[in-house]
FIVO-798550 format. One line per 2 residues: number of its first residue (from 1); their letters; for each residue x, y, z of N, C-alpha, C. Coordinates in Angstrom, 3 decimals. Atoms other than C-alpha are relative to their C-alpha. Layout:
<sites>
NUM = a = X Y Z X Y Z X Y Z | ...
</sites>
This chain:
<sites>
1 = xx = 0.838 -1.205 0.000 0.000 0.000 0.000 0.876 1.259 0.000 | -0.550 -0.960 0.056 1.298 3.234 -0.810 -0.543 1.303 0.855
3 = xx = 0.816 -0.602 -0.963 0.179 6.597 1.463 -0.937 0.750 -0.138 | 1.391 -0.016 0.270 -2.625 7.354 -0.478 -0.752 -0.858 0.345
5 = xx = 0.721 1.106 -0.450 -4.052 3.969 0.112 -0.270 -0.020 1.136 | -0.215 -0.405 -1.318 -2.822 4.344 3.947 -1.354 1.222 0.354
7 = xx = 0.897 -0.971 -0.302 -4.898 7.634 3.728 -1.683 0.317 0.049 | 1.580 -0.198 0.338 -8.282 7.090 2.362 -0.561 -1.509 0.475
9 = xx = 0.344 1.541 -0.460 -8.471 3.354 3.400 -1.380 0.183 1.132 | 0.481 -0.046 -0.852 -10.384 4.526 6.522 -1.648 0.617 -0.357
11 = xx = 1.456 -0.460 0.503 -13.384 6.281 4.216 -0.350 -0.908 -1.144 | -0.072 0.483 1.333 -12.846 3.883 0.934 0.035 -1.271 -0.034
13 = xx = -0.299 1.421 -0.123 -11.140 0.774 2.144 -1.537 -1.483 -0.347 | 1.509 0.744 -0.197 -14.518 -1.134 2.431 -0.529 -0.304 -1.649
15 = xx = 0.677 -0.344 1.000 -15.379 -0.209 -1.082 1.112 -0.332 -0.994 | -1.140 0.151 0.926 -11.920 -1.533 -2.528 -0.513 -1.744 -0.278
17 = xx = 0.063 1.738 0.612 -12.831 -5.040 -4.123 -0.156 0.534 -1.414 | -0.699 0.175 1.141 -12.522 -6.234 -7.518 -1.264 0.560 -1.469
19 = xx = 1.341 -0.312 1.559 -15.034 -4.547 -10.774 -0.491 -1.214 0.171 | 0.827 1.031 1.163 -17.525 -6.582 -12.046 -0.894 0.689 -0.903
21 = xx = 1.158 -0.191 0.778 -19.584 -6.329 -14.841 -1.426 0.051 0.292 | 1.437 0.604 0.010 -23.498 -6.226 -14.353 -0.329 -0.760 -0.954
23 = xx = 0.127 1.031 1.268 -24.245 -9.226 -16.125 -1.438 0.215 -0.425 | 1.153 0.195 0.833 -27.473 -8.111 -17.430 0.636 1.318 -1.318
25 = xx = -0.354 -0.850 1.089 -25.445 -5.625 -20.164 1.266 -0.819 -0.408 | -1.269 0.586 1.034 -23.380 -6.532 -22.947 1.287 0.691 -0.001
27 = xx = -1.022 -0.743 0.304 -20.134 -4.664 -22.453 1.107 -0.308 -1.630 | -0.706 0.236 1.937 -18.569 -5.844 -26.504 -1.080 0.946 -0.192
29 = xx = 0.998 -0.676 0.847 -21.870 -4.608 -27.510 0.082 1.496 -0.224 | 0.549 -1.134 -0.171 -22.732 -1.537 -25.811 1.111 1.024 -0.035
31 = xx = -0.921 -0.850 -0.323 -19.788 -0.029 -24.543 1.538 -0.261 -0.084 | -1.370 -0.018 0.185 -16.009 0.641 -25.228 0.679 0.405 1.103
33 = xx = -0.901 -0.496 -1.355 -13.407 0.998 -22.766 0.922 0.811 -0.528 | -0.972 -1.283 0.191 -10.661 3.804 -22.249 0.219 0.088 1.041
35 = xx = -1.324 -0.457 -0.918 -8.144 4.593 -20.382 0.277 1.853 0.203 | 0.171 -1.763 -0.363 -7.820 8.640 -18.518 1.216 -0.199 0.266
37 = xx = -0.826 -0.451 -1.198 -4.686 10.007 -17.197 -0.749 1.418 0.617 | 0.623 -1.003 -0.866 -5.688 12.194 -14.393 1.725 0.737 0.780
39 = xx = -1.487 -0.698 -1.221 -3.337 15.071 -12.506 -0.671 -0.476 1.129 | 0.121 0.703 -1.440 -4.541 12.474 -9.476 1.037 -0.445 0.030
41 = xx = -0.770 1.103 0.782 -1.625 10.882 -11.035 -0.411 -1.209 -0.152 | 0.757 1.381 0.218 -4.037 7.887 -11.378 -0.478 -0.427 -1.539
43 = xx = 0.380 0.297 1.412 -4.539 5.986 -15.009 -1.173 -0.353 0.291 | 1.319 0.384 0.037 -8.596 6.006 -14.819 -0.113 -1.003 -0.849
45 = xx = 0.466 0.403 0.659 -10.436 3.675 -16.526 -1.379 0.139 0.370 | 1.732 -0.680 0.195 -13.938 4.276 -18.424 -0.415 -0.592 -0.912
47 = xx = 0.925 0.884 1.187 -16.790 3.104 -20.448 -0.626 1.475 -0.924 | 0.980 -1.176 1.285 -18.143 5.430 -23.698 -0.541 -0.749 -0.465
49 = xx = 0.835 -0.213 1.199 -20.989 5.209 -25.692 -0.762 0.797 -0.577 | 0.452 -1.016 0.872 -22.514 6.965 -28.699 -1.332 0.139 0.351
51 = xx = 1.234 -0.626 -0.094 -25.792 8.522 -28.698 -1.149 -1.596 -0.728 | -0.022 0.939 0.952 -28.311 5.777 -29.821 -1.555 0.651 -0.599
53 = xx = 1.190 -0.394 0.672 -31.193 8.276 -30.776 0.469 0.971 -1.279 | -0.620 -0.089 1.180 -31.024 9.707 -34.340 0.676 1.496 -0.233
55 = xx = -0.324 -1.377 -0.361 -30.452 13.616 -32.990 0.975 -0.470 1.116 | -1.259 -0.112 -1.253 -27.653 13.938 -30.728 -0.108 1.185 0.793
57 = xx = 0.074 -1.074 -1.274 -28.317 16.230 -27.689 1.595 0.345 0.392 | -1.034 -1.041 -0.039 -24.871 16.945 -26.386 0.605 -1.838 0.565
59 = xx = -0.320 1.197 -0.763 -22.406 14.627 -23.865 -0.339 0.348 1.563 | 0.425 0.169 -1.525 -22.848 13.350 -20.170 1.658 -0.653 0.575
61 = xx = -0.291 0.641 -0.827 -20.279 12.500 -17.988 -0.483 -0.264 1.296 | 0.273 0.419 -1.297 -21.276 10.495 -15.104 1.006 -0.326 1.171
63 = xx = -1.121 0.304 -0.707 -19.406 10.520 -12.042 -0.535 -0.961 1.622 | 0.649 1.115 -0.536 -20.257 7.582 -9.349 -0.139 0.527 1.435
65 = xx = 0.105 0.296 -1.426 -21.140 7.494 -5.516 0.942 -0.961 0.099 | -0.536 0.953 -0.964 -19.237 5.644 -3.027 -0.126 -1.261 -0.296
67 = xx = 0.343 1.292 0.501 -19.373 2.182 -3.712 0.548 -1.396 -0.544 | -0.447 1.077 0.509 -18.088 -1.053 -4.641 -0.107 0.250 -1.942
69 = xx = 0.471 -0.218 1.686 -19.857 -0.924 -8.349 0.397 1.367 -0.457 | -0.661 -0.868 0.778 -18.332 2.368 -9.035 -0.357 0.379 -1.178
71 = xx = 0.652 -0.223 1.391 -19.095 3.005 -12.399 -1.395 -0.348 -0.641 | 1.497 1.147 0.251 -21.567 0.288 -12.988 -0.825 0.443 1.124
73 = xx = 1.152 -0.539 -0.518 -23.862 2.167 -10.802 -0.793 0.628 -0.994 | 0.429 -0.481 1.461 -24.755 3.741 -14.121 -0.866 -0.930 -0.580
75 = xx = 0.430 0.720 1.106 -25.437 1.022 -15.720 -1.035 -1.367 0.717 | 0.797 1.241 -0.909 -26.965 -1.623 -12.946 -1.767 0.636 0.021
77 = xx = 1.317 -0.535 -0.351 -29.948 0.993 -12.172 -0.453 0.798 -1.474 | 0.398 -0.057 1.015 -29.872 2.127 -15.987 -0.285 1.470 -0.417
79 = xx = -0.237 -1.566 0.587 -29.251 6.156 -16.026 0.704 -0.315 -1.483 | -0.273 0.305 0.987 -26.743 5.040 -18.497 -0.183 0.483 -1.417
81 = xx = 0.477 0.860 1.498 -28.471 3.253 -21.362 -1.055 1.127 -0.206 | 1.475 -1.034 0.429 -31.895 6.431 -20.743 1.072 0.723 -0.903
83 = xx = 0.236 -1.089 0.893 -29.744 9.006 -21.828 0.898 -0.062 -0.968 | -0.333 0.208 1.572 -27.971 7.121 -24.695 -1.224 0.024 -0.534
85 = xx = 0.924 0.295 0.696 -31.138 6.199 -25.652 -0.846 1.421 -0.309 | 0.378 -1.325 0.080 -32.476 9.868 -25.294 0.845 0.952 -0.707
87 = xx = -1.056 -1.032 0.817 -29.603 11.461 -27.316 1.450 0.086 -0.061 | -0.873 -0.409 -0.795 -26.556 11.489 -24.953 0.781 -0.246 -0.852
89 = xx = -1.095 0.714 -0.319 -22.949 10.686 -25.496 0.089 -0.422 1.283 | -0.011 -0.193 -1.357 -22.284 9.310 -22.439 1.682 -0.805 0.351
91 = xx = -1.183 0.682 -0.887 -18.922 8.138 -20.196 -0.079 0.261 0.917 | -0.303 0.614 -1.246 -18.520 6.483 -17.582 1.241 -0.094 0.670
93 = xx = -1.419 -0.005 -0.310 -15.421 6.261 -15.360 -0.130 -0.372 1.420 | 0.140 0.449 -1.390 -14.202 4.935 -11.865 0.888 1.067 0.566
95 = xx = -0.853 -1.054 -1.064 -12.361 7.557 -9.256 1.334 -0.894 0.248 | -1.366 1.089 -0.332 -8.586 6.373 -8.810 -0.321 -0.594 1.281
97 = xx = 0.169 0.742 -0.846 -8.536 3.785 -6.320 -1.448 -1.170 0.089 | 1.556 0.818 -0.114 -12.271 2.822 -6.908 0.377 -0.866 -1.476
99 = xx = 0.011 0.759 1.225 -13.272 -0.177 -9.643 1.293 -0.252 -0.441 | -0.893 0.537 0.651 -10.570 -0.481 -12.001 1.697 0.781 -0.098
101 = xx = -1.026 -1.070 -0.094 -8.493 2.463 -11.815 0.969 -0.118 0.718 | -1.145 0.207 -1.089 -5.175 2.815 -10.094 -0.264 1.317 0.879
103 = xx = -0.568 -1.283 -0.622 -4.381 4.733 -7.215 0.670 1.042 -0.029 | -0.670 -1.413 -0.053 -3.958 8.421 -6.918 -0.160 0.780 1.083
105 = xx = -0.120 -0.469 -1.813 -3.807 11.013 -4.297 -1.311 0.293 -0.055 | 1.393 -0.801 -0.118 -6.838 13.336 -2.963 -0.296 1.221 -1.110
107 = xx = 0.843 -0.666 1.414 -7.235 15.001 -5.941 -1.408 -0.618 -0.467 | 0.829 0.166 0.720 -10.038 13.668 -6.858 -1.199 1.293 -0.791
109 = xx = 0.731 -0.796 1.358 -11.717 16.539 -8.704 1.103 -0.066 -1.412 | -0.970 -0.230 1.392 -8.922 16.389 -11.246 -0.296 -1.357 -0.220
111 = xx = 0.721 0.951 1.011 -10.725 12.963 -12.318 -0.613 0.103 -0.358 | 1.520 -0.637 0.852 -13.643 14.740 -13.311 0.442 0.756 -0.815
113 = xx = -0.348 -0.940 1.070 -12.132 17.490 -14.826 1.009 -0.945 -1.142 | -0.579 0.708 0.447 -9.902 14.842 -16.661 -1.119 -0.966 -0.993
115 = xx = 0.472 0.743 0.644 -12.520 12.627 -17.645 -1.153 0.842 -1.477 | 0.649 -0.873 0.913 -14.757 15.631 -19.094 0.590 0.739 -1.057
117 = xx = -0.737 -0.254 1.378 -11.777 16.811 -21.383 0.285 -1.432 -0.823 | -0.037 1.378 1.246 -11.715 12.901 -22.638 -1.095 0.096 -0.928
119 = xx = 1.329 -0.235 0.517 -15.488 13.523 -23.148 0.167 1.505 -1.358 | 0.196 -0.996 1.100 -15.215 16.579 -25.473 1.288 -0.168 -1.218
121 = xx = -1.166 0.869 1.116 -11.789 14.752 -27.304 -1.098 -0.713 -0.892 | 0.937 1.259 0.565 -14.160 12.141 -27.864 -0.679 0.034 -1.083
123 = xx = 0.675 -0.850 0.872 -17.090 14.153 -29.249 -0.224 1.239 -0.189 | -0.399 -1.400 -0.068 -15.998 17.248 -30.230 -1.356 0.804 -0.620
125 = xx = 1.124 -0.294 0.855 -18.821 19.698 -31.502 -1.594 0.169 1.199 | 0.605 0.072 -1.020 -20.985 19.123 -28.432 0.159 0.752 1.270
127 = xx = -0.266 -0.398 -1.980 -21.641 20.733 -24.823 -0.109 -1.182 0.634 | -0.599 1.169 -0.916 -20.509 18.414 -22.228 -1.061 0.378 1.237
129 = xx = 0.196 -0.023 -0.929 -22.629 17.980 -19.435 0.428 -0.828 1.344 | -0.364 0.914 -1.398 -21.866 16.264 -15.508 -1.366 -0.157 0.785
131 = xx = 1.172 0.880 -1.015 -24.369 13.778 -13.441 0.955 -0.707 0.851 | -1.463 0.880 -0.807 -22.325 13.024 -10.610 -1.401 0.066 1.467
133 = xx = 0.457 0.488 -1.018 -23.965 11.274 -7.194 0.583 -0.049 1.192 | -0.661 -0.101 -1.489 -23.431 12.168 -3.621 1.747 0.357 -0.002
135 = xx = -1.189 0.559 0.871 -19.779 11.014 -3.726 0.177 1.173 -1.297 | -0.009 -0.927 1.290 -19.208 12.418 -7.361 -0.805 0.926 -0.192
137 = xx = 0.208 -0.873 -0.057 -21.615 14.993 -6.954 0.437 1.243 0.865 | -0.812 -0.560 -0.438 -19.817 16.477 -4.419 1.932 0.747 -0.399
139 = xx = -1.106 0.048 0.721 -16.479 16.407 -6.212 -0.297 0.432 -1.103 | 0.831 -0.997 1.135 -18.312 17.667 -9.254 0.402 1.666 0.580
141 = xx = -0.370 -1.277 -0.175 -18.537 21.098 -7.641 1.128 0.437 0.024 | -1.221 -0.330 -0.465 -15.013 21.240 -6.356 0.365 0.062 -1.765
143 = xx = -0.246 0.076 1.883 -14.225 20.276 -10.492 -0.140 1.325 -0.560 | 0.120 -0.764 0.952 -16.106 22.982 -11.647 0.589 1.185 0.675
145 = xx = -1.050 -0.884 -0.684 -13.683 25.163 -9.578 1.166 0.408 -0.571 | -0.950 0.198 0.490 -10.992 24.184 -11.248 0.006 0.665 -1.267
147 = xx = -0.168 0.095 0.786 -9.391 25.964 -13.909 -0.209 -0.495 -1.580 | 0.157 1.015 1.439 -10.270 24.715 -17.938 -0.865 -1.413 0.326
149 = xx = 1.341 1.293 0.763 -13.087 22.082 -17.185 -1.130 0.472 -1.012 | 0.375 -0.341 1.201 -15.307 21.594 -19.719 -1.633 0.043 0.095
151 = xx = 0.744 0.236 -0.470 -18.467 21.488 -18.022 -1.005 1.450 -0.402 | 1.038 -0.725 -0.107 -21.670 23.226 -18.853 -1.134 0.464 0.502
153 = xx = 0.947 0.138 -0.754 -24.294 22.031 -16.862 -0.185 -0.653 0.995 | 0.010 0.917 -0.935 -24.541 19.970 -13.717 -1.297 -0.372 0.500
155 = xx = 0.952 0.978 -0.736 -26.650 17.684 -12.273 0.350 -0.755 0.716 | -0.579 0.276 -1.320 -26.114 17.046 -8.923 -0.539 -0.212 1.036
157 = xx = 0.447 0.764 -0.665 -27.470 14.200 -6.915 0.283 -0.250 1.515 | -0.129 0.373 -1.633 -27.399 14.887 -3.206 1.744 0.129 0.601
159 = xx = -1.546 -0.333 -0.641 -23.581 16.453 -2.585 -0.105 0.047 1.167 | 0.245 -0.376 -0.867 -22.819 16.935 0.574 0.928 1.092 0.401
161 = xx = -0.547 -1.346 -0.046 -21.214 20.317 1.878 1.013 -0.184 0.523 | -1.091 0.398 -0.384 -18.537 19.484 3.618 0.710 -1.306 0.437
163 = xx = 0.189 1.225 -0.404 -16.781 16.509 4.664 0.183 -0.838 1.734 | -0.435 -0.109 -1.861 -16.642 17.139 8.448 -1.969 -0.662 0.358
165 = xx = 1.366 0.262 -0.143 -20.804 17.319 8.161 -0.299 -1.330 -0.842 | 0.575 1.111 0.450 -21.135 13.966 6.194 0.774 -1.142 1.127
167 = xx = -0.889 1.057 -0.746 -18.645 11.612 8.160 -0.526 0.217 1.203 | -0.264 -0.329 -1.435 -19.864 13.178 11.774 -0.982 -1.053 0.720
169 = xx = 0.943 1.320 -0.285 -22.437 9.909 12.261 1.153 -0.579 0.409 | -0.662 1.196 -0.360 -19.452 7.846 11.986 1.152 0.949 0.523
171 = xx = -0.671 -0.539 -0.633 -17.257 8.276 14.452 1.781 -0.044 -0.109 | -0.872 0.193 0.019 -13.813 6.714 13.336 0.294 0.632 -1.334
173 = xx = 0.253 -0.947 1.384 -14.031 8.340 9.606 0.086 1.422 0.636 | -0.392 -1.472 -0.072 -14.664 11.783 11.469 1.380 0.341 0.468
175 = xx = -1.163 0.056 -0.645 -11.731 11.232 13.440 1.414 0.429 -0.451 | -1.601 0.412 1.003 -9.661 10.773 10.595 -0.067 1.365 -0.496
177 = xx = 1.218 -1.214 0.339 -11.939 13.796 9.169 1.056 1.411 0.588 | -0.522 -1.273 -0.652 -10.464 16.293 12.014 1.721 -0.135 -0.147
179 = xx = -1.341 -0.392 -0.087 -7.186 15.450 11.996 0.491 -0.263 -1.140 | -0.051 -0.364 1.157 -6.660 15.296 8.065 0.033 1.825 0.307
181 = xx = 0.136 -1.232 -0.217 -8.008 19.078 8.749 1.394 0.798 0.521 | -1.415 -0.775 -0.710 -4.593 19.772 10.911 1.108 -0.664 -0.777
183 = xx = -1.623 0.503 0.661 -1.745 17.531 9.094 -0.073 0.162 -1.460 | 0.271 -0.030 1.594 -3.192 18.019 5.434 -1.056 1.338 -0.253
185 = xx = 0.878 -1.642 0.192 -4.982 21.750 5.715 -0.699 -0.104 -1.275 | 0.725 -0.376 1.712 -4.737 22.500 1.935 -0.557 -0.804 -0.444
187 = xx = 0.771 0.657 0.857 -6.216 19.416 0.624 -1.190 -0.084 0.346 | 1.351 -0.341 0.027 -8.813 19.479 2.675 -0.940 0.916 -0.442
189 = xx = 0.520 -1.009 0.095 -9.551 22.844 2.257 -0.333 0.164 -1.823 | 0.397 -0.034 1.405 -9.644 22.028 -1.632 -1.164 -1.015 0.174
191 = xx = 1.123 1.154 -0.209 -12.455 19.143 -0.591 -1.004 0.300 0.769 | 1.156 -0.663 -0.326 -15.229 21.323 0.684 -0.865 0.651 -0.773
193 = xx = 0.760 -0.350 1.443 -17.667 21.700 -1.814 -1.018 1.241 -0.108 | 0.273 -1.356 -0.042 -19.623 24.769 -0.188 1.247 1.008 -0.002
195 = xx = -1.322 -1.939 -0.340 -16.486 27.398 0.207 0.173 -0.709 -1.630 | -0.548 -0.539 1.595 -15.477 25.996 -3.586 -1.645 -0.087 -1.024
197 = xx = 1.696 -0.285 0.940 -19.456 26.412 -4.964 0.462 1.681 -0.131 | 0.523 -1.691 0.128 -18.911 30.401 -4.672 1.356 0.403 -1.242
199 = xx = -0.907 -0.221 1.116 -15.690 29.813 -7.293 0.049 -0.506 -1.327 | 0.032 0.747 1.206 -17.030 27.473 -9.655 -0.434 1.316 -1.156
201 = xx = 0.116 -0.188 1.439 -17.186 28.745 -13.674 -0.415 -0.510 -1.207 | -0.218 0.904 1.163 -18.403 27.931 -16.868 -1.202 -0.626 0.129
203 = xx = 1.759 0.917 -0.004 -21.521 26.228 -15.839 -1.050 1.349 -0.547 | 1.107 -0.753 -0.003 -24.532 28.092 -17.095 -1.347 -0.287 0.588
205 = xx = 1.398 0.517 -0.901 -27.203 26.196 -14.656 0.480 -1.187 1.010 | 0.034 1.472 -0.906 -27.079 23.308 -12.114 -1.550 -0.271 0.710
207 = xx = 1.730 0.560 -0.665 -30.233 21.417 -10.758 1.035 -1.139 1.060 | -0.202 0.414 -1.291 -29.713 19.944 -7.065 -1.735 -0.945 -0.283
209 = xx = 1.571 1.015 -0.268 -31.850 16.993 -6.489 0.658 -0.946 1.710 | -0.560 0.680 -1.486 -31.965 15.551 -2.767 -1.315 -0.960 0.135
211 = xx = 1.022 1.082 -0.615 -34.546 12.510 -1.298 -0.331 0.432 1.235 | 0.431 -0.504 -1.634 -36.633 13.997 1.349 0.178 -1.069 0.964
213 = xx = 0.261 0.269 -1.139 -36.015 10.816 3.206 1.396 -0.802 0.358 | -1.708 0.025 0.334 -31.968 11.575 2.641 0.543 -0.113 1.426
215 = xx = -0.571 -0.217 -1.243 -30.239 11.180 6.256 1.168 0.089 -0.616 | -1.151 -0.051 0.491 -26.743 11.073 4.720 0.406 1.411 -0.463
217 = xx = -0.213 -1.471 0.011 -27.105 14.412 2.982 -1.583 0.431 0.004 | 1.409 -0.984 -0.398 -30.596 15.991 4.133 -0.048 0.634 -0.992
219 = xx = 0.554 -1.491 0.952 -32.505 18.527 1.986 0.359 1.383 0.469 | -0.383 -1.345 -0.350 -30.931 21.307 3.946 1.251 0.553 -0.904
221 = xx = -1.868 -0.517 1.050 -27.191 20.896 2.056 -1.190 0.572 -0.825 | 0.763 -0.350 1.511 -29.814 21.303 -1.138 0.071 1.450 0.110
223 = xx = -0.055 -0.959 -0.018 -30.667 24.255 0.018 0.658 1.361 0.545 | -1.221 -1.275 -0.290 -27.706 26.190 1.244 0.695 -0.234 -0.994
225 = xx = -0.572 -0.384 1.231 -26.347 25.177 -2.122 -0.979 0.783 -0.299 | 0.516 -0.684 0.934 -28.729 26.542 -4.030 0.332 1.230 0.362
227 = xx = 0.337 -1.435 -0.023 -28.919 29.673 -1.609 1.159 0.652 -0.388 | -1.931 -0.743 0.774 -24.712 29.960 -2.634 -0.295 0.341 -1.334
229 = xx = -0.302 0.042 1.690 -24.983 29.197 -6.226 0.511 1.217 -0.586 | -0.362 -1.154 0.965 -23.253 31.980 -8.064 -0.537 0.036 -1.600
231 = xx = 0.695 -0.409 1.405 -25.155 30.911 -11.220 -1.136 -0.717 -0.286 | 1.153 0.578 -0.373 -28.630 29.785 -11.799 -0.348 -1.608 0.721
233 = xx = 0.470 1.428 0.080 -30.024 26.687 -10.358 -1.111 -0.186 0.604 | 0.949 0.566 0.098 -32.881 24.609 -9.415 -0.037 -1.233 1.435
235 = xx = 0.107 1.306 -1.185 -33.490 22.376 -5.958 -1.753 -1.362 -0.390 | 1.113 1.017 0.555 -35.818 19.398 -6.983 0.173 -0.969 1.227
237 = xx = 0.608 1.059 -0.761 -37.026 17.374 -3.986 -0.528 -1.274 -0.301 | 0.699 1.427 0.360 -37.978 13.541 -4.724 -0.613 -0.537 1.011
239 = xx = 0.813 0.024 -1.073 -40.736 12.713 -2.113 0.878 -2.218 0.119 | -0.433 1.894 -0.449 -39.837 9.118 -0.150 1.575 -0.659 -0.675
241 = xx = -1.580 0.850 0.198 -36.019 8.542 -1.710 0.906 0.756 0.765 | -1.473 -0.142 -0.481 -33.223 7.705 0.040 1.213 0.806 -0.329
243 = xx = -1.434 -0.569 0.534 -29.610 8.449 -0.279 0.123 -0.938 -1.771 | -0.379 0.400 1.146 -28.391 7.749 -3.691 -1.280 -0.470 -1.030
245 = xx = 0.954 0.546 0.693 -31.739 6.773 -4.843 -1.159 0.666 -0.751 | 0.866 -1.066 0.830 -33.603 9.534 -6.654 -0.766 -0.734 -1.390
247 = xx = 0.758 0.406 1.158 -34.157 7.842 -10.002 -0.441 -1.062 0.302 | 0.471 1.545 -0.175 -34.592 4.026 -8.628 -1.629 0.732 0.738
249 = xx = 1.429 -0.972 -0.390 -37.751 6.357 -6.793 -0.665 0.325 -0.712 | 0.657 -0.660 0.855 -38.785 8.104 -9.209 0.326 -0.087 -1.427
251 = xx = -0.856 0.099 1.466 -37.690 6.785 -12.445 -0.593 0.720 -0.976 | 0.618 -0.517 0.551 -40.289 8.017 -14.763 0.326 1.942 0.046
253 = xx = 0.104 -1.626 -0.488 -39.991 11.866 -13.210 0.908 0.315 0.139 | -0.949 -0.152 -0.160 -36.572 11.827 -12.785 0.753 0.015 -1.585
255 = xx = -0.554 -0.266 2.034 -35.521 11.184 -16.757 -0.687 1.033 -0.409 | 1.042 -1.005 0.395 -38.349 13.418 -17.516 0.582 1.381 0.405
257 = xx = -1.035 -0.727 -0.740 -36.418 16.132 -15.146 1.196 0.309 -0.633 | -1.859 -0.511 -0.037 -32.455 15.444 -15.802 -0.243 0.092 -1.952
259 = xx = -0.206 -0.527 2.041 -33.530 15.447 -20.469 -0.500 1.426 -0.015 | 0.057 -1.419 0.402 -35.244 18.795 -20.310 0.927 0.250 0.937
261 = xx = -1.048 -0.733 -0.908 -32.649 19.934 -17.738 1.199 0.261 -1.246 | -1.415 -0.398 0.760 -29.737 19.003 -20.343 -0.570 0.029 -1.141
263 = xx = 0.827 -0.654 1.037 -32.041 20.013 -22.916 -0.487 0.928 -0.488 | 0.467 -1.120 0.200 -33.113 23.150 -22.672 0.823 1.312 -0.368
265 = xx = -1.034 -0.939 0.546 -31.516 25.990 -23.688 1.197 0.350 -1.296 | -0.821 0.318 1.083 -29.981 25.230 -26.978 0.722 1.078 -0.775
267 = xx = -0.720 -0.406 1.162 -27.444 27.082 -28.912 0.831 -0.508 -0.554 | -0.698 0.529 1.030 -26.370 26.846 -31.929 1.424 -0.009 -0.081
269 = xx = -1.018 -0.149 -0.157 -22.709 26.063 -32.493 0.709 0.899 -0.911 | -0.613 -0.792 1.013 -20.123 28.179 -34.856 0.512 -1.045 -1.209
271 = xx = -0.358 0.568 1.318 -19.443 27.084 -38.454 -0.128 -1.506 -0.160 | 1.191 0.926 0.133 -20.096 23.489 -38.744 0.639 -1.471 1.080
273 = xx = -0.529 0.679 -0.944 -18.944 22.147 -35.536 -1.390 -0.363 0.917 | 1.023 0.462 -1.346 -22.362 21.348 -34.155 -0.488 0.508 1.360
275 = xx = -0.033 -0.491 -1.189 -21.868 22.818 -31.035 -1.061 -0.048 0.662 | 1.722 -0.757 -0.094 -24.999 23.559 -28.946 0.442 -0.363 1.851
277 = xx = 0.072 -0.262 -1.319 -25.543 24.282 -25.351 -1.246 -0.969 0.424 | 0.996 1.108 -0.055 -28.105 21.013 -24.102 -1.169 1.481 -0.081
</sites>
């Protein structure tokens, strides 16, 4: 183990076992693999696929929750395959250390911002959007902080605001929590997703969606993001879902939701690059 591993073991460890496939999808078929380098210094690995409706709306990167399945959270509960099937590009990817990927440090927003310049390599001509969960929705914000991401729109599944207020249930995680805070200041202080919401760029909207019956991150984060936001957004409540579970809740109302979300607002691109703003 190296002292990244050493470091995050105590919030992650649990969640380190080996990929699998969901064996109800064809990975030959559906989806291609790829390889990221990230400034995590971690070689990601990710799944793309093309749009499979006959208009092409823009791209999606998805970025995962916590979790064993990592990536394949996408694709087990079937966000995925809607918004290929609705227009998307879409990629998938695992956080260094998670799924398949190698270990990197606490950077993890520089795997988002990394994976969303693969996404616009990929399909150039397009606005890029981000659907990132708890986990990756949290790290999402910090991303769109950063310098040159490529991010237009977010959709952002239950972040939580800091990581002092999500860990403070568990008591050996906060532990680690406070005193990270004193031997590692700056990184933490780059891993607080309210103080870096008032610096993010480049987005022209975000929609916050939380599960009123969220204990992990409550409907209150929702709404002290929103009340930060420096650029428009949208708090969408899902009556009776959990943590992480917004669309398995509400599947119907929830696609219906996140396509006009990365749908609306369209402009046209310059000369004959397609371009368009979802």
């Amino acid at each position: 183990m190296n002292f990244w591993s050493i470091v995050k073991a105590p919030f992650f460890g649990q969640f380190r076992q080996p990929w699998q496939w969901p064996t109800a999808y064809d990975k030959i078929e559906r989806w291609q693999q790829i390889t990221i380098k990230s400034a995590s210094g971690a070689t990601l690995k990710g799944l793309f696929g093309v749009a499979e409706a006959e208009t092409v709306r823009g791209n999606i990167v998805c970025a995962h929750p916590m979790g064993v399945g990592a990536k394949a959270f996408f694709l087990k509960h079937g966000q995925a395959n809607i918004f290929r099937q609705n227009g998307f590009n879409v990629l998938l990817f695992d956080f260094n250390g998670f799924g398949e990927s190698e270990e990197g440090d606490y950077n993890l927003p520089a795997d988002i911002l990394a994976a969303g310049q693969v996404m616009t390599e990929l399909f150039p001509g397009y606005s890029t959007g981000l659907y990132g969960i708890s986990f990756g929705a949290a790290m999402g914000i910090c991303a769109c902080a950063l310098p040159g991401h490529p991010y237009q729109a977010a959709l952002l599944e239950s972040p939580f605001t800091t990581l002092d207020e999500f860990w403070r249930k568990y008591r050996i995680p906060y532990l680690f929590i406070k005193a990270g805070n004193i031997l590692l200041p700056q990184i933490m202080k780059e891993m607080r997703p309210i103080d870096k919401l008032e610096k993010i760029h480049g987005l022209k909207k975000i929609l916050w969606v939380y599960g009123d019956m969220d204990t992990d991150t409550p409907v209150r984060m929702g709404c002290r993001f929103q009340k930060a936001s420096p650029v428009p957004s949208e708090l969408w409540v899902v009556p009776e879902a959990s943590h992480t579970k917004c669309f398995q809740t509400a599947p119907e109302a929830f696609t219906q939701k996140a396509i006009e979300f990365f749908d609306t607002g369209v402009i046209q691109g310059d000369g004959d690059t397609g371009g368009r703003f979802f």
